[in-house]
C-alpha positions as CSV (number, residue, x, y, z in Angstrom):
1,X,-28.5,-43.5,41.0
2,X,-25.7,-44.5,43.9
3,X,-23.9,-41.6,42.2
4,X,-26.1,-39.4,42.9
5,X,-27.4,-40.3,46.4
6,X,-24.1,-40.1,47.2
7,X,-22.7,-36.7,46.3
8,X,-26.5,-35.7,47.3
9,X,-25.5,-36.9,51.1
10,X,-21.8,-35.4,50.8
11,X,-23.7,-32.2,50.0
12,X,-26.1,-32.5,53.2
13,X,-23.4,-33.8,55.5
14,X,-20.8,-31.0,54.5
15,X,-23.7,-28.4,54.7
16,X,-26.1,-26.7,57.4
17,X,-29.7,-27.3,56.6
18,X,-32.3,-25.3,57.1
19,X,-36.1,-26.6,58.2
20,X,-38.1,-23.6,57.7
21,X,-41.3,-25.3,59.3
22,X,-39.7,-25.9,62.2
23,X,-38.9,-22.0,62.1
24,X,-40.7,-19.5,64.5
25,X,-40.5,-16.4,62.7
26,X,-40.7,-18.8,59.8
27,X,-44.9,-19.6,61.1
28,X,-45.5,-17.2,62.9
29,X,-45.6,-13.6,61.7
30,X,-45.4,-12.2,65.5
31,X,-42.3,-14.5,66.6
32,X,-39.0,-12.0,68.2
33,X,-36.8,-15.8,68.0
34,X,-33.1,-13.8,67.3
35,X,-31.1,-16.6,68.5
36,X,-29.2,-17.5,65.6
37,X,-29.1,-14.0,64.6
38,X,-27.4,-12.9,68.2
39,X,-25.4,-15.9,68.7
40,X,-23.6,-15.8,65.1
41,X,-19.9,-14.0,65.4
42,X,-19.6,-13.1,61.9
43,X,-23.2,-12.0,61.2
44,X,-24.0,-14.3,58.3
45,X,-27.5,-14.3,59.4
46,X,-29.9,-11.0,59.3
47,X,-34.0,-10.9,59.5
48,X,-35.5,-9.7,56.2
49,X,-39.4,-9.0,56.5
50,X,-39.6,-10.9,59.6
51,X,-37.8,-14.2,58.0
52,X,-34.1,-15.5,58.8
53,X,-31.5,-15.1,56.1
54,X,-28.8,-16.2,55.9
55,X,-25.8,-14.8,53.8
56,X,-23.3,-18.0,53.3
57,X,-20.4,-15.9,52.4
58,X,-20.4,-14.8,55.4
59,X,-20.8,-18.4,57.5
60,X,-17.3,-19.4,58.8
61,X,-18.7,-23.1,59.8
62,X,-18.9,-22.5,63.5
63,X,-22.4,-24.1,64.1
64,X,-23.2,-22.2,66.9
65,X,-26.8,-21.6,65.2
66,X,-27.1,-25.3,65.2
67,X,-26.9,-25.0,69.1
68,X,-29.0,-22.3,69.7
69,X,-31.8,-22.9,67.6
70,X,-35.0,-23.6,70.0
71,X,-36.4,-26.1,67.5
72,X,-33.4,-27.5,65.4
73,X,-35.0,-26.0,62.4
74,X,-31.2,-25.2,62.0
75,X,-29.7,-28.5,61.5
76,X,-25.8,-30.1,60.9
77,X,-25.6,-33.6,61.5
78,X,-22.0,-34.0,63.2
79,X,-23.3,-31.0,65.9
80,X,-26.3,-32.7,66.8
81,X,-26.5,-33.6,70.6
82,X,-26.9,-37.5,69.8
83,X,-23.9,-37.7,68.3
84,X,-22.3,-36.1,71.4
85,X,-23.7,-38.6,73.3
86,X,-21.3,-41.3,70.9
87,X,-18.1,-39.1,72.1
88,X,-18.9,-39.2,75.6
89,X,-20.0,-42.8,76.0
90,X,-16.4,-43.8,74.4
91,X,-14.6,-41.7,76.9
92,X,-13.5,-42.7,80.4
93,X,-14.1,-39.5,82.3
94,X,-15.2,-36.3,79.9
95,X,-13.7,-33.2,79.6
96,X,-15.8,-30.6,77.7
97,X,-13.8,-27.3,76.3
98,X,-13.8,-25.6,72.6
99,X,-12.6,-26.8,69.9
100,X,-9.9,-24.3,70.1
101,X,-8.3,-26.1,73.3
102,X,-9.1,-29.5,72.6
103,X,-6.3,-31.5,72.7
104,X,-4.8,-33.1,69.9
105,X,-5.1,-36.6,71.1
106,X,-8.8,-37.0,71.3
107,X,-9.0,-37.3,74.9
108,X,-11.4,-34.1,75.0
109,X,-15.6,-33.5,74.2
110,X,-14.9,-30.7,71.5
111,X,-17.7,-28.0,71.2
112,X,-17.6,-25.5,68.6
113,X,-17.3,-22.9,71.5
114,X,-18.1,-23.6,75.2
115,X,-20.9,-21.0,74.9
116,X,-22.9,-24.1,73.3
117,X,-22.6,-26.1,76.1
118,X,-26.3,-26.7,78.1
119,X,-27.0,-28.8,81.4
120,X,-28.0,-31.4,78.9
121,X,-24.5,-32.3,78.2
122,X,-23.6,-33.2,81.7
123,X,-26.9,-35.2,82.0
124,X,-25.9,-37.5,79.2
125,X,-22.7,-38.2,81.2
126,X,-24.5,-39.0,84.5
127,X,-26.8,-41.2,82.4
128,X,-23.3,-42.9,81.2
129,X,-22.0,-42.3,85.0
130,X,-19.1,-40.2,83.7
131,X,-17.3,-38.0,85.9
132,X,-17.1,-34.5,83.6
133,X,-15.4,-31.3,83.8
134,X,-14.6,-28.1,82.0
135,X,-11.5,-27.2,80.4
136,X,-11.4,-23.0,79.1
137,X,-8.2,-21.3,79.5
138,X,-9.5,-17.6,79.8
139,X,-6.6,-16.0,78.2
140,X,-7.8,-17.8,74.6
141,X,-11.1,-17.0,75.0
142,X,-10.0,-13.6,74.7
143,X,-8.4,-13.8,71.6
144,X,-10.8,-15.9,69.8
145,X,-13.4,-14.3,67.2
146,X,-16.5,-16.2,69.1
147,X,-16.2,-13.1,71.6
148,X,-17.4,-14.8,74.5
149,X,-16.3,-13.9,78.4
150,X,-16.4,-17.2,80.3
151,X,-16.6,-15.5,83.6
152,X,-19.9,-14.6,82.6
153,X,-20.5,-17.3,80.3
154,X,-20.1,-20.3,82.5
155,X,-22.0,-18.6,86.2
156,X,-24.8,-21.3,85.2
157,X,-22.6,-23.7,86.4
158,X,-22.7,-23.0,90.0
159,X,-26.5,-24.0,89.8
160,X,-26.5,-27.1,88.0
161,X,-23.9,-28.3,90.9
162,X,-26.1,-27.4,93.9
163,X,-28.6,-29.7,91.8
164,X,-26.1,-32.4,92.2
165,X,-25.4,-31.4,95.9
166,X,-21.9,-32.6,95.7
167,X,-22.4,-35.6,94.3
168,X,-20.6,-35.2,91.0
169,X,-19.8,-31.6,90.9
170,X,-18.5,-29.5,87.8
171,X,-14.4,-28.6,88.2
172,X,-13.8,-25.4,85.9
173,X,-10.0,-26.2,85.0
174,X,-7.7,-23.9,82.6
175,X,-4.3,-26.2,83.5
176,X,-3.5,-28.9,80.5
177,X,-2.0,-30.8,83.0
178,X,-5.0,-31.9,85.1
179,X,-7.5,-32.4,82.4
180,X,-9.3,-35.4,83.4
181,X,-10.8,-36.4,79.7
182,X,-9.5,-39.3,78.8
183,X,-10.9,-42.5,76.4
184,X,-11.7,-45.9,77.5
185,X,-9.9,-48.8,77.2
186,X,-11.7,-51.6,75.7
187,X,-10.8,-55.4,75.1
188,X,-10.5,-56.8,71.6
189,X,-14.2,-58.3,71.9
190,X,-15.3,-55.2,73.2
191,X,-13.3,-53.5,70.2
192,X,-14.5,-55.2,67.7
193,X,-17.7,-55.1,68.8
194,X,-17.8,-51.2,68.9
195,X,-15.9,-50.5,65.7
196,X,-18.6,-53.2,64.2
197,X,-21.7,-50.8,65.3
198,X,-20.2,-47.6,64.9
199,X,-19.4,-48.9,61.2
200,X,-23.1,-50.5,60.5
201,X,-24.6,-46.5,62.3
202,X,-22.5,-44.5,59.9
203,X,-23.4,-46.5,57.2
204,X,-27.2,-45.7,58.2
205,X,-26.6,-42.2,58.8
206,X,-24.8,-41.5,55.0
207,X,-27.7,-43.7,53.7
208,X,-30.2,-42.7,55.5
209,X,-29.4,-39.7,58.1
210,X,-31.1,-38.8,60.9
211,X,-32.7,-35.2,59.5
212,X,-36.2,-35.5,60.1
213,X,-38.6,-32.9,58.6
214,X,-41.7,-31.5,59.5
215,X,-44.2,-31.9,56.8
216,X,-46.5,-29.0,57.2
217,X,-46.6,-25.3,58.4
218,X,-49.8,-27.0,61.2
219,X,-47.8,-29.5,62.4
220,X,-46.6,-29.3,65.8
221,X,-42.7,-29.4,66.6
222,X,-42.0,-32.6,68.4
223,X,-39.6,-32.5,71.9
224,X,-35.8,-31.7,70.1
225,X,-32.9,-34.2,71.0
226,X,-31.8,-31.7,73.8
227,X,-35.7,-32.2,75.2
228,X,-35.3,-35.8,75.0
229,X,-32.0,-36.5,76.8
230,X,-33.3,-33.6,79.6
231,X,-36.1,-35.6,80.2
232,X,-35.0,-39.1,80.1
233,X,-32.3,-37.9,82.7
234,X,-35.1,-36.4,84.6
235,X,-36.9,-40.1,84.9
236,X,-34.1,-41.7,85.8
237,X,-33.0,-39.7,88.1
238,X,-35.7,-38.6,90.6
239,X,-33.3,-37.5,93.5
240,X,-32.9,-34.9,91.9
241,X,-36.2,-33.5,91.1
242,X,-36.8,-31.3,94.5
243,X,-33.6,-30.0,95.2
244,X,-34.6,-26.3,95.2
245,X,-34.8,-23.2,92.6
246,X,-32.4,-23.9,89.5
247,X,-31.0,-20.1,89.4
248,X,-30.6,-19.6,85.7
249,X,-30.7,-23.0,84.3
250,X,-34.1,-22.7,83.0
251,X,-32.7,-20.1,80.2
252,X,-30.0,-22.5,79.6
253,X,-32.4,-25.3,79.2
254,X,-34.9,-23.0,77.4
255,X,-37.9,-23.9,79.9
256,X,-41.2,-21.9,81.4
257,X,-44.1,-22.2,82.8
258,X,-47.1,-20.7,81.6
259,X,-50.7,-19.4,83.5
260,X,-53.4,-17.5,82.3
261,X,-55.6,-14.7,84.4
262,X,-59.1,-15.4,85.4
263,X,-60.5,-14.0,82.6
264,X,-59.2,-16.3,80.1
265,X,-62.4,-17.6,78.3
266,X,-60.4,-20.8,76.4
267,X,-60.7,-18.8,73.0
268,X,-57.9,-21.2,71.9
269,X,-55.9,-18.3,70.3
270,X,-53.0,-19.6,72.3
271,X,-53.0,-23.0,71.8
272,X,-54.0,-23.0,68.5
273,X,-50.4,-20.8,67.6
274,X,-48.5,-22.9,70.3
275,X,-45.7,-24.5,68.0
276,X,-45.0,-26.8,70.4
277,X,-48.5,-28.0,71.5
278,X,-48.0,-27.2,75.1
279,X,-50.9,-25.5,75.5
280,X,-53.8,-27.8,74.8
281,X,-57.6,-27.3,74.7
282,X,-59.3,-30.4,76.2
283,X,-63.0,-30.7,75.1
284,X,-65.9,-32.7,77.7
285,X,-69.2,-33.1,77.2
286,X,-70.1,-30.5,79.9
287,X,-66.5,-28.3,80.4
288,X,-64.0,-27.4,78.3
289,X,-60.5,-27.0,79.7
290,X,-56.6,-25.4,78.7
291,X,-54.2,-27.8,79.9
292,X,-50.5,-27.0,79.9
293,X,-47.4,-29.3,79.6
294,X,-44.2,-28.2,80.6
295,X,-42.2,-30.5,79.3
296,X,-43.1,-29.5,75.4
297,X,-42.9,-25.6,76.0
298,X,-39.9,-23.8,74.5
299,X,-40.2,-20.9,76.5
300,X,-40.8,-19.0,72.8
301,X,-42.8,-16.3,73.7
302,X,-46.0,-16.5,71.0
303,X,-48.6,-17.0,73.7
304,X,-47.8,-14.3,75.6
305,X,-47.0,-12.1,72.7
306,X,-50.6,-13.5,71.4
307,X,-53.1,-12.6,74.2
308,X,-53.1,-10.5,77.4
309,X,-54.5,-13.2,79.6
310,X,-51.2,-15.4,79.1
311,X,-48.6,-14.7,81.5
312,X,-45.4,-16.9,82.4
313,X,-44.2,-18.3,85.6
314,X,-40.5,-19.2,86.3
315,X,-39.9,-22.5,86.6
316,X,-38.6,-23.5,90.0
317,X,-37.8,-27.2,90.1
318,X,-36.4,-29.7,87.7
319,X,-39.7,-32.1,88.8
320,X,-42.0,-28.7,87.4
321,X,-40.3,-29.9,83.8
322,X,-42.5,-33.0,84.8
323,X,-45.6,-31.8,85.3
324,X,-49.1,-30.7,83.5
325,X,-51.3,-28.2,84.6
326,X,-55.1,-27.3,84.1
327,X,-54.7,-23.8,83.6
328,X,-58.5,-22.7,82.8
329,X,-62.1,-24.6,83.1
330,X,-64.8,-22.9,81.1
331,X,-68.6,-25.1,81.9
332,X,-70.2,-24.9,78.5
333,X,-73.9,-25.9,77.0
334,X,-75.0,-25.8,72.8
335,X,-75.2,-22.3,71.6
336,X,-79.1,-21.7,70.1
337,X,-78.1,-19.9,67.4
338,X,-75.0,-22.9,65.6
339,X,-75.5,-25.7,67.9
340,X,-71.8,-26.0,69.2
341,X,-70.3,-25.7,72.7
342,X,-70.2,-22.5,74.5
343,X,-70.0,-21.0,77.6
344,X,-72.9,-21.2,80.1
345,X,-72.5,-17.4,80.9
346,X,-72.5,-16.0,77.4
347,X,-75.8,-15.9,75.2
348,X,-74.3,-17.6,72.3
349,X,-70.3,-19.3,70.9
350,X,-67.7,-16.9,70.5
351,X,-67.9,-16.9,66.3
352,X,-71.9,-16.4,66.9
353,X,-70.8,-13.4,68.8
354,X,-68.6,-12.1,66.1
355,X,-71.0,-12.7,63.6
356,X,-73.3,-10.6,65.2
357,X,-70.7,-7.7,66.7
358,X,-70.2,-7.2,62.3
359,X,-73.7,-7.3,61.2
360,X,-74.2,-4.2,64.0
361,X,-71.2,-2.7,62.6
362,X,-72.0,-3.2,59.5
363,X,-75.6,-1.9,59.9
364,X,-74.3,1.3,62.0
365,X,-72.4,2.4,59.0
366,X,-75.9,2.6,56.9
């Protein structure tokens, strides 16, 4: 049985895994998610009737997937944000750069390419109280077959540090020289201590791991690991809620906000596809109500995509990834005809009125 378990977790480890109910296009037939797709170099994944393939001769183990995937249906335990967090809590001061350039001693963060790297990154080292930079010599970047450009690649930057305001700005560095990354020092107790921990978690995590699974197509998608740390650095760090608009890091941190029009009559089309559960229907005895919370929403596109009424807003301020809205109040009374809730100014409930809308059809064809 050991024997078993253990080439079974060999397997996992060594291998990207795929959680096709945590997959957009995967539930919903109407999903245009293409980011592993767009982000892959060697085009190992294609869509096929609307669903992700992927073509594992073609997969050169780059894991960039892994870091674009909204919902982490795409999953490979050594690229998963948490266990960045392990490399940057042992280092002094962190310096983030590709694999590629990281240097041979260790002293470096190590992304599969810098286009992975996200504003959540740097908030797990200000929750550590790390200073952080970023190493990417330009001249490698060229020749590499992730074909990124980090002119254009890295502009976000400039935004995440007026957040800051000069507090702990982001250096872009391409000299060896002056690369701050370093590891910390630690005492024998402190040694021991660590090396004691970090044995007992990767024990856990070949036993056990840390690939959790949705169970069902209707389940929602909980907050990813990225969601988490952004909003556990958010909380603890409230001087920086209001500091004015975020520029572009609301694609890089893969965040919305989303209204409806005035004639939104809380059908619950949108909520009800939501994969997420950010959009939520609220029942009362007298009013029914769409609330929306900004801190689940993916920025994904279904709602929108789903119904006319939906519209999205830009999000503005790190505090608006905080915040929940009433979007839409519809006052309702029992329906005469089925006895549920429906709204005061309509004669009967929404599947009442369908019901009716195909007997005249139906009728009309006679």
């Amino acid at each position: 049985m050991w024997q078993r378990l253990f080439y079974r977790r060999v397997k996992e480890r060594s291998s990207i895994r795929f959680n096709e109910k945590s997959c957009l296009r995967e539930r919903y037939k109407n999903s245009t998610c293409d980011k592993c797709v767009a982000v892959c170099p060697n085009e190992a994944f294609s869509i096929v009737d609307n669903k992700i393939k992927l073509e594992e001769d073609r997969c050169h183990n780059c894991h960039l997937c892994v870091h674009s995937c909204p919902t982490e249906a795409l999953y490979y335990e050594s690229e998963m944000i948490s266990k960045y967090e392990t490399r940057i809590a042992q280092k002094e001061s962190v310096t983030f750069t590709c694999q590629r350039q990281a240097s041979s001693e260790g002293n470096d963060v190590a992304l599969p390419c810098l286009q992975a790297l996200t504003p959540e990154y740097f908030m797990i080292s200000e929750l550590y109280d790390k200073t952080s930079e970023v190493f990417c010599d330009g001249d490698i970047c060229k020749t590499c077959e992730m074909k990124w450009d980090p002119l254009e690649g890295l502009v976000w930057l400039k935004d995440w540090n007026e957040q800051l305001k000069g507090e702990r700005r982001i250096t872009v560095s391409s000299d060896e020289n002056m690369k701050i990354g370093k590891k910390r020092t630690y005492n024998r107790r402190e040694l021991f201590k660590m090396t004691s921990e970090e044995t007992k978690s990767q024990i856990g995590d070949f036993v056990l791991g840390s690939y959790e699974e949705i169970a069902s197509f209707k389940d929602k998608i909980n907050h990813t690991q990225k969601r988490k740390y952004l909003l556990g650095f958010l909380r603890a760090n409230e001087q920086y809620l209001n500091q004015g608009d975020l520029g572009v890091l609301p694609q890089k941190l893969q965040a919305t906000k989303i209204e409806v029009d005035n004639k939104c009559t809380i059908c619950q089309k949108c909520s009800s596809i939501c994969p997420t559960g950010a959009l939520k229907v609220v029942e009362g005895e007298e009013a029914a109500s769409l609330q929306f919370y900004t801190d689940q929403c993916i920025d994904c596109d279904i709602c929108e995509a789903a119904c006319k009424h939906v519209y999205k807003k830009p999000v503005r301020r790190l505090s608006d990834l905080l915040e929940s809205h009433v979007l839409q109040i519809i006052n309702q009374d029992t329906c005469p005809k089925c006895g549920f809730k429906k709204n005061v100014n309509h004669p009967s409930c929404e599947d009442c009125e369908v019901k009716e809308e195909k007997k005249r059809s139906l009728l009309s064809d006679w």
